[in-house]
Biopython code that builds the backbone (N, CA, C, O; Angstrom):
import numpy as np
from Bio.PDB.StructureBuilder import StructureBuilder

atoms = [
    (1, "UNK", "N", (50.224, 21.897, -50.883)),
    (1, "UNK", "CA", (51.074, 22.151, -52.009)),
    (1, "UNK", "C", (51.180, 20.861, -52.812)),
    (1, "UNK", "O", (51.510, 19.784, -52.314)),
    (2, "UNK", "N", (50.830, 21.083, -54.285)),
    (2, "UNK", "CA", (51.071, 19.837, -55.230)),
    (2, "UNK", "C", (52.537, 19.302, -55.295)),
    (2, "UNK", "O", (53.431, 20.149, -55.299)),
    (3, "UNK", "N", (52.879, 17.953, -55.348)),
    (3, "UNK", "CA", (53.852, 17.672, -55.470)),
    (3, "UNK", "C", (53.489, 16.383, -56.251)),
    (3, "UNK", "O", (52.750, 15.434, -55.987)),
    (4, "UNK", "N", (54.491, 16.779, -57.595)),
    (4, "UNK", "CA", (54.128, 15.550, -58.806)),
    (4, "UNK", "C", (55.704, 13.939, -58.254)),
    (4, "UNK", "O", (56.915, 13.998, -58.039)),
    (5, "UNK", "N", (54.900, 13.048, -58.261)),
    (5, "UNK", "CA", (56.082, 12.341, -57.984)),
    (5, "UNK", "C", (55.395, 10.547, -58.927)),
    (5, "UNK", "O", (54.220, 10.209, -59.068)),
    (6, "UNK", "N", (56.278, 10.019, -59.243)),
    (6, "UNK", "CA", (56.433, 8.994, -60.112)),
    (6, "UNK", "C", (55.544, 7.997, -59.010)),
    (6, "UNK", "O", (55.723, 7.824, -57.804)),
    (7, "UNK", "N", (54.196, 7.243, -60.228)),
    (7, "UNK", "CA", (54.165, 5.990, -59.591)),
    (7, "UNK", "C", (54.512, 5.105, -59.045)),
    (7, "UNK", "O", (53.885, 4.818, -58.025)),
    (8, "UNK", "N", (55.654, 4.258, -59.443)),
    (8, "UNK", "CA", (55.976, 2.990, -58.629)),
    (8, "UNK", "C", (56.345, 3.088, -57.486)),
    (8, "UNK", "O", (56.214, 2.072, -56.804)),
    (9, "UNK", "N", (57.024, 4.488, -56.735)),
    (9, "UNK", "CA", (57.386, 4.840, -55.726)),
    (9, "UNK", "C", (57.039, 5.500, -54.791)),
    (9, "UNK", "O", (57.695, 5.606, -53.755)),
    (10, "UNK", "N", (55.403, 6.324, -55.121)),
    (10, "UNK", "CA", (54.473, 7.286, -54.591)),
    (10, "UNK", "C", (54.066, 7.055, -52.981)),
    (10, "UNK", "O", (53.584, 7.841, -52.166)),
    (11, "UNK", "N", (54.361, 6.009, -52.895)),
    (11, "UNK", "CA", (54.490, 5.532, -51.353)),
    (11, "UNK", "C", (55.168, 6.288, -50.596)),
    (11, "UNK", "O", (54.727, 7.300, -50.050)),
    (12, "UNK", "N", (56.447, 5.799, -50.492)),
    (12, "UNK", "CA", (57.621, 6.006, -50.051)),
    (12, "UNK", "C", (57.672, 7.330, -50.037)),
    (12, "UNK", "O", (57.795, 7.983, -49.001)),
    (13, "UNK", "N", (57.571, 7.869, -51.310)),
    (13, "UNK", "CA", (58.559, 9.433, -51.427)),
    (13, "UNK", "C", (57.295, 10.174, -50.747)),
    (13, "UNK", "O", (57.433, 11.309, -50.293)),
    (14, "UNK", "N", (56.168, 9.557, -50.697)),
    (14, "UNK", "CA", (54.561, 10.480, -49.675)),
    (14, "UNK", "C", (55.508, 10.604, -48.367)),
    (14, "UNK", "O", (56.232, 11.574, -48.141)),
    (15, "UNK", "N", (55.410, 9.727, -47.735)),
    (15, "UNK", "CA", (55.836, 9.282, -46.433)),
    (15, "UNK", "C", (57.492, 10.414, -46.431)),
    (15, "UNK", "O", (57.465, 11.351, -45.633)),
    (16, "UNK", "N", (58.579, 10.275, -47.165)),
    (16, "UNK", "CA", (59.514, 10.929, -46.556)),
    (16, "UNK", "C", (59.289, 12.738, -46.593)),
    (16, "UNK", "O", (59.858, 13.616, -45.943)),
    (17, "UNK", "N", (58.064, 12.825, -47.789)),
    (17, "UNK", "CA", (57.611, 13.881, -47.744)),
    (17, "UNK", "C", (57.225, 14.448, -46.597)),
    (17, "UNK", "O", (57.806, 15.415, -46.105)),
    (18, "UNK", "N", (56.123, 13.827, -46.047)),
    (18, "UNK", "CA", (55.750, 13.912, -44.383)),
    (18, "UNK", "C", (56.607, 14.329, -43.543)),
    (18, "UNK", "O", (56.387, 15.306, -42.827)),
    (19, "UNK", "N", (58.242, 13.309, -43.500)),
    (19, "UNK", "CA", (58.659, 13.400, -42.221)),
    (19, "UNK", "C", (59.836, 14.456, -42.831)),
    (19, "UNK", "O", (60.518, 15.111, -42.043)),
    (20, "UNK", "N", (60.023, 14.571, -44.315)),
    (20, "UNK", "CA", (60.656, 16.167, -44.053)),
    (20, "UNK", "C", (60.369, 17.314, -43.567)),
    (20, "UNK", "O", (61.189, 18.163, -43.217)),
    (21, "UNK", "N", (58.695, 17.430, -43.501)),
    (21, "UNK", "CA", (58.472, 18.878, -43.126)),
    (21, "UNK", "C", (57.371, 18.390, -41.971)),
    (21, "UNK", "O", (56.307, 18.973, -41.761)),
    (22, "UNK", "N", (57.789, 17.331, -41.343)),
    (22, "UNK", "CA", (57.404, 16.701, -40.007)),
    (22, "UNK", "C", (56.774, 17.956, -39.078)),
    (22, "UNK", "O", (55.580, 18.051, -38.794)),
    (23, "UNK", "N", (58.025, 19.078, -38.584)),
    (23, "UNK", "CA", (57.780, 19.995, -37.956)),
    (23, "UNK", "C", (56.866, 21.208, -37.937)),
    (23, "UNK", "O", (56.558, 21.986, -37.034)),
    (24, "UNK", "N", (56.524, 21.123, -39.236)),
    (24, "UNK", "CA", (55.327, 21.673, -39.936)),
    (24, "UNK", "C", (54.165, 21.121, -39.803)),
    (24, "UNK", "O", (53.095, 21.557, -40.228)),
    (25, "UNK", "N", (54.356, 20.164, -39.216)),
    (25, "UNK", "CA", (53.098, 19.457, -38.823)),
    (25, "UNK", "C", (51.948, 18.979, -40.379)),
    (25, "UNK", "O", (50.727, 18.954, -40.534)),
    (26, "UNK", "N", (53.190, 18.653, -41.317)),
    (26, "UNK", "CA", (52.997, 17.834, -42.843)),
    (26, "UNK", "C", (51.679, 16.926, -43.053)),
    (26, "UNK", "O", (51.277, 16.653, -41.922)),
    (27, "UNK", "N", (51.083, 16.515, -43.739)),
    (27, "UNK", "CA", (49.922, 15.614, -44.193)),
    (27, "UNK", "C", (50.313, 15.314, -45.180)),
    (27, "UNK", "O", (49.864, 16.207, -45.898)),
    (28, "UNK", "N", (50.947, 14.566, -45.897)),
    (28, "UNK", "CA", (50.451, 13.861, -46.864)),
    (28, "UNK", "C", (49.482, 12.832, -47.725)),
    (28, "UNK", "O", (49.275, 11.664, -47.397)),
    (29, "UNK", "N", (48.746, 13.704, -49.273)),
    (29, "UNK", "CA", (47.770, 12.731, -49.336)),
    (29, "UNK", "C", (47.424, 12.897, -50.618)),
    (29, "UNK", "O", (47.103, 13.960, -51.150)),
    (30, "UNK", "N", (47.511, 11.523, -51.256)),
    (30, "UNK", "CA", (47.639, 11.208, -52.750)),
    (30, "UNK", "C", (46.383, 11.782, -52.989)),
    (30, "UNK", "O", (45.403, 11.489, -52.304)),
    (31, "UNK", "N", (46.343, 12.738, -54.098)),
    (31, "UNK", "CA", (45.047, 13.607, -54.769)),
    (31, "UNK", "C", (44.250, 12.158, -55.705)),
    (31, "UNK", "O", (44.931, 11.266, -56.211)),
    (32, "UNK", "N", (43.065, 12.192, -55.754)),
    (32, "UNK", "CA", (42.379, 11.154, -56.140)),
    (32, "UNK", "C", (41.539, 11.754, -57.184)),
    (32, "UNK", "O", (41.094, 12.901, -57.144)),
    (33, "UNK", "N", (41.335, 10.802, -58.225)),
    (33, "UNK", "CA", (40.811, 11.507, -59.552)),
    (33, "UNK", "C", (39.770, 11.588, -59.554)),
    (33, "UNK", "O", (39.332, 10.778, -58.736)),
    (34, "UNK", "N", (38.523, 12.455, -60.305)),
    (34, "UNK", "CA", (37.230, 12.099, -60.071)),
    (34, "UNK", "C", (36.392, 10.739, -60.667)),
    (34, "UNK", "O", (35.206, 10.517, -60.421)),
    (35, "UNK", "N", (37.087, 10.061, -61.329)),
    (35, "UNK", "CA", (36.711, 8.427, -61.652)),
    (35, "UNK", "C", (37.417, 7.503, -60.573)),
    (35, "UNK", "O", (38.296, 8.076, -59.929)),
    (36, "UNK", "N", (37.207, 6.315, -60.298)),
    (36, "UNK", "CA", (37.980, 5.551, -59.762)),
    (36, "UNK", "C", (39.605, 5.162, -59.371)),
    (36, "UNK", "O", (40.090, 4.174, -59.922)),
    (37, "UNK", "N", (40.499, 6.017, -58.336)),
    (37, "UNK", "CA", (41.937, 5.523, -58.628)),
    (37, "UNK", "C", (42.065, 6.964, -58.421)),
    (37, "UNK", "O", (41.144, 7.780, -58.467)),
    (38, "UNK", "N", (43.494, 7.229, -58.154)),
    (38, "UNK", "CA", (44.265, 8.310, -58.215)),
    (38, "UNK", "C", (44.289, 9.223, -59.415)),
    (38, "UNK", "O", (44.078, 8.789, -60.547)),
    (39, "UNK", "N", (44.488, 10.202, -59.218)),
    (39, "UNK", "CA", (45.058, 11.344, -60.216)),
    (39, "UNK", "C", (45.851, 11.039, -60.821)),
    (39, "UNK", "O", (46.743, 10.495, -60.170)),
    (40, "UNK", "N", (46.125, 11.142, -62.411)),
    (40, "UNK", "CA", (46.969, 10.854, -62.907)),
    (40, "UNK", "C", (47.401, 12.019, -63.955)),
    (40, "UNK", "O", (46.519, 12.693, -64.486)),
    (41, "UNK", "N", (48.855, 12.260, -64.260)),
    (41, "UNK", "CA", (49.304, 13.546, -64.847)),
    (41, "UNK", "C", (49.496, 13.183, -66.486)),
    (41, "UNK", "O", (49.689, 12.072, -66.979)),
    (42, "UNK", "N", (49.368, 14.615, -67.230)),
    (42, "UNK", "CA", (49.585, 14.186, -68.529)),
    (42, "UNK", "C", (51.320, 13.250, -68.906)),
    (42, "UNK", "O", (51.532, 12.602, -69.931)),
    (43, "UNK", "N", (52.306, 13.452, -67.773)),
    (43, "UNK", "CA", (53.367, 12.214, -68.083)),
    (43, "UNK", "C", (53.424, 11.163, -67.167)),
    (43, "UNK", "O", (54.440, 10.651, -66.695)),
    (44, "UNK", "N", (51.674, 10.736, -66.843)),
    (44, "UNK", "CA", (52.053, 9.828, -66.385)),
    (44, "UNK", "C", (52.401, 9.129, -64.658)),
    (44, "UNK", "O", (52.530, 7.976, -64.247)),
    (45, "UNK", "N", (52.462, 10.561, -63.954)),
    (45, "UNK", "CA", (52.833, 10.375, -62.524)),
    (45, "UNK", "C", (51.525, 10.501, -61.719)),
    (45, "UNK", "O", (50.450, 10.356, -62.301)),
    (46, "UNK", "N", (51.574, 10.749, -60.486)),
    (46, "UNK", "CA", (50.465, 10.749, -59.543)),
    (46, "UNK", "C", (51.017, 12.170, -58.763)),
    (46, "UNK", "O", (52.139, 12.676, -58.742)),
    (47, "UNK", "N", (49.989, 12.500, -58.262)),
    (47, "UNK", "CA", (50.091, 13.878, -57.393)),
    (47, "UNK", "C", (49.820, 13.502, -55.730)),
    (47, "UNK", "O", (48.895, 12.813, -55.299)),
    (48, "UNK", "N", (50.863, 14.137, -54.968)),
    (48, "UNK", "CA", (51.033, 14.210, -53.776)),
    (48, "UNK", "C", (50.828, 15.301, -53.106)),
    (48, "UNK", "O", (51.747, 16.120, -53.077)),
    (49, "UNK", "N", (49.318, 15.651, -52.253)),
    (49, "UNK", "CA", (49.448, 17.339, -51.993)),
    (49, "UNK", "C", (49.769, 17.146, -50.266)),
    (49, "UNK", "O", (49.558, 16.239, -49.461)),
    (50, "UNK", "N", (50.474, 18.701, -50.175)),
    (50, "UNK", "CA", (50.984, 18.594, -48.730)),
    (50, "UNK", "C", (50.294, 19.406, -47.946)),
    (50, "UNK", "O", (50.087, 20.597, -48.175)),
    (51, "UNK", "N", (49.949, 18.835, -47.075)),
    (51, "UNK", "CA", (48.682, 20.059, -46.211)),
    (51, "UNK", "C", (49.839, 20.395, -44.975)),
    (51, "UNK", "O", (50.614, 19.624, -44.410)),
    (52, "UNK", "N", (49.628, 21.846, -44.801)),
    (52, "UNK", "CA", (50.700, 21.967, -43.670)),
    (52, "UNK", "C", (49.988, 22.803, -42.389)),
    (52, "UNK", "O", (48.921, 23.367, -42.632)),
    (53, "UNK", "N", (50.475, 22.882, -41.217)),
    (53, "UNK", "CA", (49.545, 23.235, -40.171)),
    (53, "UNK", "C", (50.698, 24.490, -39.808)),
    (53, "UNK", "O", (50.119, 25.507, -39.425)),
    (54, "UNK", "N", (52.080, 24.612, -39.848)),
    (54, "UNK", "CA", (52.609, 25.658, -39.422)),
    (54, "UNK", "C", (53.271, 26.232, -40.644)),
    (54, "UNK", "O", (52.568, 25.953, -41.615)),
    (55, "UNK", "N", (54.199, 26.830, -40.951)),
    (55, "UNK", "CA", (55.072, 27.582, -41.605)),
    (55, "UNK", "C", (55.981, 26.469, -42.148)),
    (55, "UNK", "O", (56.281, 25.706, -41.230)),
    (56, "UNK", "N", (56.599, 26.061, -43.492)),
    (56, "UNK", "CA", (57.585, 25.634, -43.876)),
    (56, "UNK", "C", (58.785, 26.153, -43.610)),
    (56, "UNK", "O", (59.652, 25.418, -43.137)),
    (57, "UNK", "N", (59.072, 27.650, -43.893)),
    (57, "UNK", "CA", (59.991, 28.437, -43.736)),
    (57, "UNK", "C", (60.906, 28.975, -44.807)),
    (57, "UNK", "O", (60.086, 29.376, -45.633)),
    (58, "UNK", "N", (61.874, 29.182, -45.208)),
    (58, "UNK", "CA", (62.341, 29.008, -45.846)),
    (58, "UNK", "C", (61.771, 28.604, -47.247)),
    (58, "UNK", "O", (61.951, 27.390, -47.343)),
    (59, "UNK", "N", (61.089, 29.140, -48.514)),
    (59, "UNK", "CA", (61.153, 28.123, -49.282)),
    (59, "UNK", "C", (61.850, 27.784, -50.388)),
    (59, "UNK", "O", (61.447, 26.871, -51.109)),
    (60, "UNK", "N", (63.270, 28.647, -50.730)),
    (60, "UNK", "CA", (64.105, 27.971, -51.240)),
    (60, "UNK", "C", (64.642, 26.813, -51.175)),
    (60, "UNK", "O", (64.840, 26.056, -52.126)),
    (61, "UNK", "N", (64.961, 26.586, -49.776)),
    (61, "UNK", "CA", (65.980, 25.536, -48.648)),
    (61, "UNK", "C", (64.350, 24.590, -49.242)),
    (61, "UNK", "O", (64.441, 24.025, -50.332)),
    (62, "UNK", "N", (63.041, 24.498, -48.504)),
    (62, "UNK", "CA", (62.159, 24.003, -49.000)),
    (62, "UNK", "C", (61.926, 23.394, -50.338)),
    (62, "UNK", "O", (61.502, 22.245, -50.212)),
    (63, "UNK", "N", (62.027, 23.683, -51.293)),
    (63, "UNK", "CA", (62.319, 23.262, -52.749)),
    (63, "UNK", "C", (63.323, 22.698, -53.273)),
    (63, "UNK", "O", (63.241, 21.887, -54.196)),
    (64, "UNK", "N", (64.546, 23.134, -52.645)),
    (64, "UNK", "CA", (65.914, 22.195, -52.646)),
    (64, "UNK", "C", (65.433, 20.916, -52.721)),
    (64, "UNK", "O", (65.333, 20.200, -53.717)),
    (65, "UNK", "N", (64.990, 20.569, -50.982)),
    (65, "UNK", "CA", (65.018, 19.676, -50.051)),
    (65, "UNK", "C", (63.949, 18.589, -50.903)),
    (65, "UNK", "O", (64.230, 17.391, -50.887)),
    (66, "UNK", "N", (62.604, 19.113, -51.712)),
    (66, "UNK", "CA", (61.698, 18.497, -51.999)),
    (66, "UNK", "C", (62.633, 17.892, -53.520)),
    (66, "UNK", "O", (62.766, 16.673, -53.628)),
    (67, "UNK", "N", (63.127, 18.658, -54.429)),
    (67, "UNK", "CA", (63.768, 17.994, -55.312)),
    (67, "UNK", "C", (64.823, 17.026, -55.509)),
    (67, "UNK", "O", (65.141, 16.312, -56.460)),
    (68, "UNK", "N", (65.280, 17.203, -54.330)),
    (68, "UNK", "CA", (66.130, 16.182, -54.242)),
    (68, "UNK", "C", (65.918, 14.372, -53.601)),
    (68, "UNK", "O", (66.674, 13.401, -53.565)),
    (69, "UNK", "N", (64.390, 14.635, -53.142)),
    (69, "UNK", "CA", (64.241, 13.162, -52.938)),
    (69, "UNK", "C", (63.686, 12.388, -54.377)),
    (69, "UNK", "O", (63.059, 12.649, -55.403)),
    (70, "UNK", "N", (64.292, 11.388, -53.777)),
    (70, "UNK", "CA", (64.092, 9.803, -55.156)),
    (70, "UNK", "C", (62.435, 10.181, -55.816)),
    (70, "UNK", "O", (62.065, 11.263, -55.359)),
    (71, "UNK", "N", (61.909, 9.863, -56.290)),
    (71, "UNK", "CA", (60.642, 10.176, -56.748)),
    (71, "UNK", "C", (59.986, 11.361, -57.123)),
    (71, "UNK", "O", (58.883, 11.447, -57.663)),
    (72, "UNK", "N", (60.534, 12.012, -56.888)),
    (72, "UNK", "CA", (59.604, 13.519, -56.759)),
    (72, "UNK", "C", (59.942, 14.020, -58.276)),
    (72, "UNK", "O", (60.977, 13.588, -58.783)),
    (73, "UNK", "N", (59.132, 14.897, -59.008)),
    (73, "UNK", "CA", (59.184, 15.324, -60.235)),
    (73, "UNK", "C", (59.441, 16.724, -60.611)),
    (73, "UNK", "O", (60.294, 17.329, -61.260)),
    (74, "UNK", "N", (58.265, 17.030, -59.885)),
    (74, "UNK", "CA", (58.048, 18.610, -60.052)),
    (74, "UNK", "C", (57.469, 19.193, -58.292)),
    (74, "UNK", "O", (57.526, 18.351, -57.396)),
    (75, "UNK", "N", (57.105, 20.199, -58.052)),
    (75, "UNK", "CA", (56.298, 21.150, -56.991)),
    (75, "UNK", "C", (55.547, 21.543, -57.311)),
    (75, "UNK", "O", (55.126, 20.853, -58.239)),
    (76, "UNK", "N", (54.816, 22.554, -57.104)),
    (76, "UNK", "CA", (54.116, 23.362, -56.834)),
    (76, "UNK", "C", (54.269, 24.954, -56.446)),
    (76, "UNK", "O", (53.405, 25.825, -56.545)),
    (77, "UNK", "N", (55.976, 25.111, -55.853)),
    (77, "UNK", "CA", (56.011, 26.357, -55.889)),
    (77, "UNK", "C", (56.682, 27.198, -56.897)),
    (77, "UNK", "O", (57.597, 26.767, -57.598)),
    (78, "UNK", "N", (56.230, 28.384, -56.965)),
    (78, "UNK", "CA", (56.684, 29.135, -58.648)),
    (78, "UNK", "C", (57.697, 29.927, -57.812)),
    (78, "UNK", "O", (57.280, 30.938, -57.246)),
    (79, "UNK", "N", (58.975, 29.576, -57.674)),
    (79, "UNK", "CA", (59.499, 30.795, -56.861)),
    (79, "UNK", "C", (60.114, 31.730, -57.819)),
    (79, "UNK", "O", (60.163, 31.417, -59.009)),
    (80, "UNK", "N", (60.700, 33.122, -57.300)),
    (80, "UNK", "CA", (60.651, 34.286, -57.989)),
    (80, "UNK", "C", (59.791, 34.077, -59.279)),
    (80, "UNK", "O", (60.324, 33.778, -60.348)),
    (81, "UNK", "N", (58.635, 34.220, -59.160)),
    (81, "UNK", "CA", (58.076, 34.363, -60.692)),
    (81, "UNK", "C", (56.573, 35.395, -60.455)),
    (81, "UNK", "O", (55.853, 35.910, -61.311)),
    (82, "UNK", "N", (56.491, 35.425, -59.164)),
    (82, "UNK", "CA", (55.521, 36.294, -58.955)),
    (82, "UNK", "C", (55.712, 37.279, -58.023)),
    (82, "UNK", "O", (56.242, 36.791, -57.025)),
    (83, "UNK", "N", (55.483, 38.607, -57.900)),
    (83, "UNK", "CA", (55.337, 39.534, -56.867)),
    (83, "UNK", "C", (53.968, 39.637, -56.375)),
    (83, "UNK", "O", (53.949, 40.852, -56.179)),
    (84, "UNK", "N", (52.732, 39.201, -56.012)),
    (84, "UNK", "CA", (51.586, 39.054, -55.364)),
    (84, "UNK", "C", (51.277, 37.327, -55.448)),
    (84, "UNK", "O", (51.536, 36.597, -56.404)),
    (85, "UNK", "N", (50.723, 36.985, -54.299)),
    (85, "UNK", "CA", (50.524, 35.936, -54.012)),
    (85, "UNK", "C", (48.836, 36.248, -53.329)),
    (85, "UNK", "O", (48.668, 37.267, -52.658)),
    (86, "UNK", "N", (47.735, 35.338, -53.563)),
    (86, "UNK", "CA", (46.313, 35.236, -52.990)),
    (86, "UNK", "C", (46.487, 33.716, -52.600)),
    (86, "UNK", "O", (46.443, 32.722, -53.324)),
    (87, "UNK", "N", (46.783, 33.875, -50.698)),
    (87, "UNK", "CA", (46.245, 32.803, -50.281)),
    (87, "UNK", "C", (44.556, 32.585, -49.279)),
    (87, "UNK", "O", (43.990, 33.372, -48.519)),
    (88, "UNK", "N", (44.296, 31.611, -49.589)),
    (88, "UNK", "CA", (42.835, 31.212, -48.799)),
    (88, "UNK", "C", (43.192, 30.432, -47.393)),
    (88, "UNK", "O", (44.268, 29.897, -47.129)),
    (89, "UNK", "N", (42.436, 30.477, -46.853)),
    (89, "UNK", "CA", (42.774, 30.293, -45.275)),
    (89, "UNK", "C", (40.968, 29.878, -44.696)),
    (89, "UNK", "O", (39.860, 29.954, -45.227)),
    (90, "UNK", "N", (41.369, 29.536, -43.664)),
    (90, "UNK", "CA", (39.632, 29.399, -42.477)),
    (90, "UNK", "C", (38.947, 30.295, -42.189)),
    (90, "UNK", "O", (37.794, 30.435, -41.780)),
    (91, "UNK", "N", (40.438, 31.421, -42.641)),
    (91, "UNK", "CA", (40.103, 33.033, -41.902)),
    (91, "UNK", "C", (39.185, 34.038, -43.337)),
    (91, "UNK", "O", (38.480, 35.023, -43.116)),
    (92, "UNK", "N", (39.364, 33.651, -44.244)),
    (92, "UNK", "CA", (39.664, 33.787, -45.061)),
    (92, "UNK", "C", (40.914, 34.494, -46.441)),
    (92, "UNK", "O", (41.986, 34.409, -45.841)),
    (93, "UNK", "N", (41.140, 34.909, -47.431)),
    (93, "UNK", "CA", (41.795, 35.668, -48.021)),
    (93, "UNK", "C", (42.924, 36.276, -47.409)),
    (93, "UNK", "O", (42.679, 37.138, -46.566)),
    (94, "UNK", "N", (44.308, 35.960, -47.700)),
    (94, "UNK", "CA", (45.366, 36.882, -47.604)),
    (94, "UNK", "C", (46.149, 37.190, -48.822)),
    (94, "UNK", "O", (46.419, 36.397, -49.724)),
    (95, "UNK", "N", (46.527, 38.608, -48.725)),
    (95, "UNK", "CA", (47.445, 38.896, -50.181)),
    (95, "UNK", "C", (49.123, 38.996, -49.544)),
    (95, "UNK", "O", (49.240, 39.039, -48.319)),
    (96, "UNK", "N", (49.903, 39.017, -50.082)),
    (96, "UNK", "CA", (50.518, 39.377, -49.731)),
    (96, "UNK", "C", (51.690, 39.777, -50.936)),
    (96, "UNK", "O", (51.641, 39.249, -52.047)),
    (97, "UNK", "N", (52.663, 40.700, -50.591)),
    (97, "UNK", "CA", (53.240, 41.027, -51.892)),
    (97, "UNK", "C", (54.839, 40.923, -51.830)),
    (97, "UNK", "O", (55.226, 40.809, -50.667)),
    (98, "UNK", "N", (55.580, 40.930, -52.516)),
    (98, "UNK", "CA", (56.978, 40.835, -52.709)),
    (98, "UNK", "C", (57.356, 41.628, -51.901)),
    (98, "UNK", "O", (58.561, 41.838, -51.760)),
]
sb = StructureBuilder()
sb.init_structure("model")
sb.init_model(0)
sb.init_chain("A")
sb.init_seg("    ")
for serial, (resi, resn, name, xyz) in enumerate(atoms, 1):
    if name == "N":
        sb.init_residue(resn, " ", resi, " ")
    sb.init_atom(name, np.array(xyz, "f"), 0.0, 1.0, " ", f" {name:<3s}", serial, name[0])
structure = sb.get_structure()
């Protein structure tokens, strides 16, 4: 999951990213541009994507939790805004619907 968060601090707010959704077994890892250096957004920030190995849960409580740390900008999740969702997997393709 993309997570837009401010340069000077992209460190830090990676890392507490991690150990918020620790139990999820979290990855964090600065998206890298296809020229030299990180990704960089049209205002300016860097992108943090979160690779996760179990279930977040919750992702209201989830989105709270991500907006409220120091750095962070925006997400990645659109909540209530869609009734079908297409995720990709190892397995491949799942739909799933509201």
């Amino acid at each position: 999951m993309p997570v837009e968060v401010i340069q000077f601090c992209w460190k830090f707010t990676a890392a507490r990213l991690q150990k918020l959704f620790e139990d999820a077994g979290c990855v964090a890892k600065l998206r890298m541009g296809e020229k030299e250096g990180p990704f960089v957004t049209d205002n300016g920030n860097y992108i943090v994507d979160l690779y996760f190995e179990k279930s977040i849960g919750d992702l209201k409580a989830a989105s709270d939790a991500i907006l409220q740390l120091a750095g962070v900008v925006e997400h990645g999740m659109f909540l209530d805004m869609a009734t079908t969702v297409i995720i990709a997997g190892e397995l491949g393709l799942t739909v799933k619907n509201k």
